[in-house]
Phi, psi and omega in degrees: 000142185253165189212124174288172163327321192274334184269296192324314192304317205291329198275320166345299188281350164273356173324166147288143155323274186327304192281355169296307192293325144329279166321305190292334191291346196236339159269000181264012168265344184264095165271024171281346181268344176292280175324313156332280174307323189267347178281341204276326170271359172294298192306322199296301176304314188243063211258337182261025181276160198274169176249160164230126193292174196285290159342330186274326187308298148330295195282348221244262203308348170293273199308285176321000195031042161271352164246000000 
């Protein structure tokens, strides 16, 4: 049986403290799910950050001699 994100979450939060922290300690053991989990949370800290169009970012990197 498959489970969306949300069906995960839900069975997660019904956890003991303790079997949360399993659970979690055993995907982080997977790294591609590890890596996975840390982009998700990356994105989650910087979802209220202002955007800079792609073009200013190019001239930034330009100016910086990183391209």
């Amino acid at each position: 049986m498959s489970m969306n994100g949300k069906e995960l979450a839900e069975q997660v939060a019904k956890l003991s403290p303790k079997e949360r922290e399993a659970f979690i300690a055993e995907l982080l053991t997977h790294e591609d799910i590890a890596e996975e989990l840390g982009d998700i949370l990356l994105v989650s800290e910087r979802r209220d950050e202002p955007s800079i169009p792609f073009a200013e970012v190019v001239d930034r990197l330009k100016r910086d001699k990183r391209v």
